[in-house]
SEPABA-519476 format. One record per residue (C-alpha): residue number from 1; residue in one letter; x, y, z. Coordinates in nm, 3 decimals. Layout:
# SEPABA-519476
NUM/A/X/Y/Z
...
END
This chain:
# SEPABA-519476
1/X/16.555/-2.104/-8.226
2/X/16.395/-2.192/-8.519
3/X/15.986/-2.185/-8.523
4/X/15.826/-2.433/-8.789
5/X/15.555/-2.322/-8.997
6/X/15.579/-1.974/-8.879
7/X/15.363/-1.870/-9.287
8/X/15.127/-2.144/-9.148
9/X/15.057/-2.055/-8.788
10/X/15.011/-1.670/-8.955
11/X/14.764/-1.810/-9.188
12/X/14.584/-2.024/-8.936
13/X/14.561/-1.695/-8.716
14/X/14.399/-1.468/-8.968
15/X/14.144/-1.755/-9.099
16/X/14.080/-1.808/-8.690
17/X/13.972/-1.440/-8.629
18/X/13.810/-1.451/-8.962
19/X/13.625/-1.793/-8.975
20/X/13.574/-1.737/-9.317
21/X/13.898/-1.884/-9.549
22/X/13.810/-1.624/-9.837
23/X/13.784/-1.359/-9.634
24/X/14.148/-1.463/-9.439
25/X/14.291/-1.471/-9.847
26/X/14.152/-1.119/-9.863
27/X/14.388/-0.989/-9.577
28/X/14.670/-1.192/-9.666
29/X/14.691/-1.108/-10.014
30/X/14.639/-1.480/-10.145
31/X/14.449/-1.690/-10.255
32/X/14.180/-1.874/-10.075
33/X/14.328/-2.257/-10.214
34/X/14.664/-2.088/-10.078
35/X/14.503/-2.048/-9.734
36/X/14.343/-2.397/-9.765
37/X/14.685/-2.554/-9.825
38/X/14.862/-2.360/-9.549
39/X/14.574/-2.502/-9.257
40/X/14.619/-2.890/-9.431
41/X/15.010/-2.832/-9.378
42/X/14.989/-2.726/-9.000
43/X/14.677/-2.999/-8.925
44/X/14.919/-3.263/-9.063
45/X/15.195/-3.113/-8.874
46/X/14.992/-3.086/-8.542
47/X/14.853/-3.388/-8.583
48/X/14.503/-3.239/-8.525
49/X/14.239/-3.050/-8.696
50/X/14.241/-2.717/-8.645
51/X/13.860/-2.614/-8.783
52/X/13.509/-2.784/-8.800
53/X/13.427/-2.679/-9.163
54/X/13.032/-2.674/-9.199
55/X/12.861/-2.582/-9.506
56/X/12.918/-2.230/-9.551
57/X/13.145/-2.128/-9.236
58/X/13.392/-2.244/-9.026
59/X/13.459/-2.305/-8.605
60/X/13.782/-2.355/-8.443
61/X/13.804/-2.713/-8.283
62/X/13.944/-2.720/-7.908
63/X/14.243/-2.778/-8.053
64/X/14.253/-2.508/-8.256
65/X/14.113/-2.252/-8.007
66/X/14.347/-2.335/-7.796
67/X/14.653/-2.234/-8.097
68/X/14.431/-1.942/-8.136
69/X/14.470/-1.835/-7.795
70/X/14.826/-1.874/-7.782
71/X/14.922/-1.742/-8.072
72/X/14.741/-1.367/-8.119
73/X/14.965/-1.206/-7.840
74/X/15.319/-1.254/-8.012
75/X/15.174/-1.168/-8.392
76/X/15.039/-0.837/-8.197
77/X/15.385/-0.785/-8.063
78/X/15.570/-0.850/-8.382
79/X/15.360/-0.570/-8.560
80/X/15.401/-0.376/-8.269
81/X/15.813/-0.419/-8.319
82/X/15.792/-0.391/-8.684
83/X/15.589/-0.023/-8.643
84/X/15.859/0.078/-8.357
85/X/16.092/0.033/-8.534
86/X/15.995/0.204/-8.856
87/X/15.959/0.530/-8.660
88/X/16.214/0.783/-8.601
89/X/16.401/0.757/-8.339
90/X/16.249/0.915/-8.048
91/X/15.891/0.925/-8.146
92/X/15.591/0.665/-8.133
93/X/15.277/0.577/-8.293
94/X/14.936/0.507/-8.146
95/X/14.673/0.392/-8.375
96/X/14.356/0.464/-8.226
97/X/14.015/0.359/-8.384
98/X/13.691/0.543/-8.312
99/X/13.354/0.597/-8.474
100/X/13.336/0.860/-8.686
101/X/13.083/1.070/-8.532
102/X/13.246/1.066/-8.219
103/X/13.602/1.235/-8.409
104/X/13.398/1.492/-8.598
105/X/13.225/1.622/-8.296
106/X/13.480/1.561/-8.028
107/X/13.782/1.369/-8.050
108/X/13.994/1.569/-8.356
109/X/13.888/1.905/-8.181
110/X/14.110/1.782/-7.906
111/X/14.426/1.648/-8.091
112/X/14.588/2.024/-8.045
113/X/14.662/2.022/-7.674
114/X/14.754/1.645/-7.704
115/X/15.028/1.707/-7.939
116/X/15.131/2.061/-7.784
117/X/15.179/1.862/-7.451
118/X/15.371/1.524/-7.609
119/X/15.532/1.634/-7.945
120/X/15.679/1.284/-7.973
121/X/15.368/1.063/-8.003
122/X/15.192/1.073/-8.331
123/X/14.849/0.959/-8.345
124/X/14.674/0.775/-8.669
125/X/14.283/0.775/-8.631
126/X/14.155/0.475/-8.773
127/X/13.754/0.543/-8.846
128/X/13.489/0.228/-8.824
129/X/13.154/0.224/-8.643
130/X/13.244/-0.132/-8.482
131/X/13.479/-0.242/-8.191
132/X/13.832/-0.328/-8.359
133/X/14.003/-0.641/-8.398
134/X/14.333/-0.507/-8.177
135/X/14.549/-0.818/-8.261
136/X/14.431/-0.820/-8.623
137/X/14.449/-0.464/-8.689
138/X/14.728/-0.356/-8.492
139/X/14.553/-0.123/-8.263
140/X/14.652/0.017/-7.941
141/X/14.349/0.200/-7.823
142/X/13.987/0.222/-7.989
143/X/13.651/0.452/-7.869
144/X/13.377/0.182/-7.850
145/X/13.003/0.285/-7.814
146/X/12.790/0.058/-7.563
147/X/12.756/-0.013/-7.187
148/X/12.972/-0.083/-6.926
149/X/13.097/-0.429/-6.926
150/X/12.999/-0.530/-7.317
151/X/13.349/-0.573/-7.356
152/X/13.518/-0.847/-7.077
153/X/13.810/-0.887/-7.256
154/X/13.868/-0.500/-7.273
155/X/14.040/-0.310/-7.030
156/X/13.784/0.065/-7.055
157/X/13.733/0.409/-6.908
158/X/13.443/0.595/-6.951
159/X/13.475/0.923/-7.137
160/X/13.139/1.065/-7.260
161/X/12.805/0.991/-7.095
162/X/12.568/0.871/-7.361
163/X/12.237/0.981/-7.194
164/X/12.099/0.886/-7.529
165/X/11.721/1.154/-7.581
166/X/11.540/1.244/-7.886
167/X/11.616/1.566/-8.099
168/X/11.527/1.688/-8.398
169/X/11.525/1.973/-8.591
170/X/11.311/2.281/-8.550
171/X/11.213/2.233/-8.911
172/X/11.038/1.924/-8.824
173/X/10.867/2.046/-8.550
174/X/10.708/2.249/-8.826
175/X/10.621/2.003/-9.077
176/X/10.493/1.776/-8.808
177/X/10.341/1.978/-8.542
178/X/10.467/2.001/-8.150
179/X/10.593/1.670/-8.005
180/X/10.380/1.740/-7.621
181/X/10.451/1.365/-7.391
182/X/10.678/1.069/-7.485
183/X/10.430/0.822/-7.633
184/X/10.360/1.117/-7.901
185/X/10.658/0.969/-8.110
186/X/10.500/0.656/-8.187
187/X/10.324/0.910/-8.456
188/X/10.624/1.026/-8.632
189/X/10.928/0.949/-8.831
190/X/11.194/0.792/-8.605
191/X/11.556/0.719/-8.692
192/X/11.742/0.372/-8.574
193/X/12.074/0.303/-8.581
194/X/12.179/-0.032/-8.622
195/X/11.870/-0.210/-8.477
196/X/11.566/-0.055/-8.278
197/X/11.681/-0.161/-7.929
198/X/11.736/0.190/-7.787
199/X/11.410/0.337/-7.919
200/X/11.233/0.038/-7.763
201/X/11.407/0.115/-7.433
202/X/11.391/0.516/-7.410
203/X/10.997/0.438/-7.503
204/X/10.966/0.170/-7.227
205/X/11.116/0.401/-7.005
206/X/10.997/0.722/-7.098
207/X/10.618/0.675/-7.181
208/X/10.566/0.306/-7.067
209/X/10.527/0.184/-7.423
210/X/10.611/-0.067/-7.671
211/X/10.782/0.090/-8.003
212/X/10.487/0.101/-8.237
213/X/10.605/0.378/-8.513
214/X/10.550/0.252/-8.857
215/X/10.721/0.587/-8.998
216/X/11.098/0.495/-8.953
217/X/11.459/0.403/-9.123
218/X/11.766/0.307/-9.012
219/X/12.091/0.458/-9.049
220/X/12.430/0.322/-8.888
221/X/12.604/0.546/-8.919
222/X/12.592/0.859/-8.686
223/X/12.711/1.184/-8.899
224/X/12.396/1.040/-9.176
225/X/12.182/0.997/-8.915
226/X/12.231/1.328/-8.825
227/X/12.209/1.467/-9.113
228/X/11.935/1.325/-9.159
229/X/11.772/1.541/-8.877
230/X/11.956/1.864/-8.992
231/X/11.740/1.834/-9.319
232/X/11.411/1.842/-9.105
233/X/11.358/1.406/-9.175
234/X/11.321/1.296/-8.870
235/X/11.388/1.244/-8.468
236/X/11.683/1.047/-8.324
237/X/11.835/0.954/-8.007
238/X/12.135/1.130/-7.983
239/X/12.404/1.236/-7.695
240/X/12.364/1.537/-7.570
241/X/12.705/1.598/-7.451
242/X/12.792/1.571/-7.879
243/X/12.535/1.760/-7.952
244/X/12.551/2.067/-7.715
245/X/12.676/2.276/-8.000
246/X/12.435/2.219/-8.212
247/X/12.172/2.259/-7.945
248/X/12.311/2.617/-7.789
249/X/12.254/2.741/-8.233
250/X/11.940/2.634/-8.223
251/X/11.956/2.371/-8.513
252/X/11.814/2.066/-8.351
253/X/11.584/2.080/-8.023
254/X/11.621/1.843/-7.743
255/X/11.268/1.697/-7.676
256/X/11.262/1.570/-7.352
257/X/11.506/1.564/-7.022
258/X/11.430/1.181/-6.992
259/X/11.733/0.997/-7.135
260/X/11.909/0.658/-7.131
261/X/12.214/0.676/-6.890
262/X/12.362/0.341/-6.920
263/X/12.549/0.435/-7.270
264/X/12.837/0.562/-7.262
265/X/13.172/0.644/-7.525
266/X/13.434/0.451/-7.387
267/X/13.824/0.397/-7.455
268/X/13.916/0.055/-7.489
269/X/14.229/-0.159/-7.497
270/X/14.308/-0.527/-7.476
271/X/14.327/-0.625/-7.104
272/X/14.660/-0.776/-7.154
273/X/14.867/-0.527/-7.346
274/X/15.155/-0.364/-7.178
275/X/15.151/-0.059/-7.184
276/X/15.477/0.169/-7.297
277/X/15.529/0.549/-7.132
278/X/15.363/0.668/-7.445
279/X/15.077/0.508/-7.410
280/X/15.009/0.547/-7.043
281/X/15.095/0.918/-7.152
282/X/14.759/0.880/-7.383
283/X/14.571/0.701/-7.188
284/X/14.619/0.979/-6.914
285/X/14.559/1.253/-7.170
286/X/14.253/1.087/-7.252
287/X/14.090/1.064/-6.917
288/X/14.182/1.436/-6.851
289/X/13.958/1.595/-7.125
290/X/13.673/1.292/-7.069
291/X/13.356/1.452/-7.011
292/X/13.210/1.411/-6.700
END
């Protein structure tokens, strides 16, 4: 059977996840006008237009949401094919993306027993501090940071409790003087990640407080971030579970036993993938050295 347009419906795909036509060019190695040209040939083709283009972005019409939706399970399974089929014979691939932090202080340390135990899957870690796009990317599995149920579309398992608390280093504590109750940190230098949201919260709940601090920065990225407290610059919320190590040599302190238990590391795959014997084989693996 022969499938029209099959450059076209590829094109519209990318640009779809995307929104952005440029951007789309980017991953397909072309050029934006090429892009442009491939949509106008499938919208004439279809009959219908496939994207509301407003003045510096781009929506899907119904129309094309709908395409959208039907078309990013078989791309997923004919990269999925493609990488099959490139292995030897015998073995298979997972490619698993996860935050960096979360590898360095857990997740790599681990990769020993998992390859002792199943010889014939090889693993490709795939580091980025945001939640994959699976169809996109060609990911089987990633480790997303949040709370239960930010994901609907994701099938997860919880792995590491977040219980997100301040630390810092002992070398602070001397610059700055002792840290006594909660609602002392709105004096000193406090570390965000991405946005303030969890320092608001742990404040709210630990001290009954709004987040007040005029000393802080923010970091996204976890390993700077901590770094950032190694070399005595200020207090973070971080996970204690990560950071027992680190604790037990004395180079940061936990502050307080009041902590944010919603959080959580969890490993996350699309809700409609089927899953081979490898990968229920990982998935397994995975939930056996979770930390509880």
């Amino acid at each position: 059977m022969q499938v029209p347009l099959l450059n076209a419906l590829r094109t519209f795909t990318v640009s779809a996840q995307r929104l952005n036509f440029t951007k789309a060019a980017e991953d397909l190695l072309v050029s934006p006008s090429a892009v442009s040209h491939q949509i106008k040939v499938l919208e004439e083709y279809l009959g219908c237009k496939l994207f509301l283009r407003k003045n510096r972005s781009l929506e899907l019409t119904d129309q094309g949401q709908f395409l959208f939706d039907r078309l990013q399970r078989p791309f997923y399974e004919i990269n999925q094919a493609l990488s099959e089929l490139r292995m030897p014979h015998g073995k298979s691939r997972i490619n698993l993306s996860l935050r960096p932090f979360v590898s360095s202080m857990w997740f790599t340390g681990q990769l020993g027993d998992f390859w002792l135990k199943h010889p014939d899957i090889e693993i490709n870690l795939l580091h980025r501090l945001q939640a994959p796009d699976f169809f996109r990317d060609n990911i089987n599995f990633a480790i997303v940071w949040g709370k239960q149920g930010d994901w609907p579309q994701l099938q997860t398992l919880r792995i590491i409790p977040g219980n997100l608390t301040p630390v810092c280093a002992p070398s602070y504590l001397q610059a700055h003087g002792q840290i006594t109750f909660p609602a002392d940190l709105n004096q000193h230098v406090l570390i965000h990640e991405e946005n303030q949201l969890c320092w608001e919260q742990w404040l709210r709940k630990a001290a009954g407080q709004e987040l007040t601090a005029k000393k802080s920065f923010h970091i996204d990225d976890t390993n700077v971030r901590m770094n950032a407290v190694l070399n005595g610059q200020g207090v973070m919320l971080g996970c204690p579970a990560l950071l027992q190590p680190l604790i037990d040599k004395k180079e940061i302190v936990q502050l307080f036993d009041v902590c944010l238990e919603e959080y959580a590391y969890f490993l996350a795959y699309p809700k409609e993938a089927n899953l081979s014997r490898q990968e229920l084989e990982f998935v397994d693996w995975v939930a056996s050295i979770a930390i509880r």
